[in-house]
N, C-alpha and C positions, 0 to 999 in steps of 0.2 A: 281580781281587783279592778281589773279594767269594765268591766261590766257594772260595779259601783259604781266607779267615779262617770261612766259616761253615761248612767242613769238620769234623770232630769228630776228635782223636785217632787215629788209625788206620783213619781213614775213605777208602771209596774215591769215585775222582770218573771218572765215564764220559763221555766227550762225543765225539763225532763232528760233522766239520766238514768243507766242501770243501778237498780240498788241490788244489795244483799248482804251476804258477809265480802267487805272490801279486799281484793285480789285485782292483780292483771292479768290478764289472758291473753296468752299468744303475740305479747308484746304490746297489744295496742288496743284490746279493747278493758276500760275499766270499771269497776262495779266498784260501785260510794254504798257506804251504808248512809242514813238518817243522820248520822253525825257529823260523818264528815260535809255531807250538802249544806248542814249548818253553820260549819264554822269556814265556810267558803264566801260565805255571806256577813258577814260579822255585823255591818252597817246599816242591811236592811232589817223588815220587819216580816216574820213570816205569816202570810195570811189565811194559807192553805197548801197541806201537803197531802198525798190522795198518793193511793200503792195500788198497782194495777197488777198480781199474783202471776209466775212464770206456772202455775198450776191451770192445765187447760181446764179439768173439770168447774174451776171460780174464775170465771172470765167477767168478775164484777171489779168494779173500781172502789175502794174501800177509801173512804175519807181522813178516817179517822182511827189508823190501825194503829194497833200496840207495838211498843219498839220491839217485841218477838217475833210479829209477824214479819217487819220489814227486815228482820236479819233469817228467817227461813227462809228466805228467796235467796235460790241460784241465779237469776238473771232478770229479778222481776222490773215493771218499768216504775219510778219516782217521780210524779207530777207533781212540783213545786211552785207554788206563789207566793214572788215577794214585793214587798212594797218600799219604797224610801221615804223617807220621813223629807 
């Protein structure tokens, strides 16, 4: 919430985070799925979300993945772009 509110106007907010199926691990590190990244953000507008696969063999950055792909990741990374109105 704090990352809204000290957004500026038309500002953008970049964050990448582990996605997959949501768990915590070992206390402290945590994996968001797609929905939850979503609803972390309620205020902004999402401009681009982009899934970077914990599969070494797809070391491509997918744009535009299906909410299957981003829940088969174990540890895959979530590049998020959002915007404030």
């Amino acid at each position: 919430m704090e990352l809204e509110r000290v957004l500026a106007p038309g500002g953008n907010l970049l964050i990448v985070v582990p996605v997959g199926k949501p768990v915590i691990r070992f206390n402290a590190h945590r994996i968001y799925s797609h929905e939850q990244v979503m609803k972390l953000f309620p205020a902004l507008q999402l401009v681009e979300a982009s899934l970077i696969t914990d599969d070494p063999n797809d070391p491509v950055i997918h744009g535009h993945a299906s909410p299957g792909a981003w829940l088969a990741q174990e540890f895959g990374c979530g590049c998020f772009h959002f915007r404030k109105d």
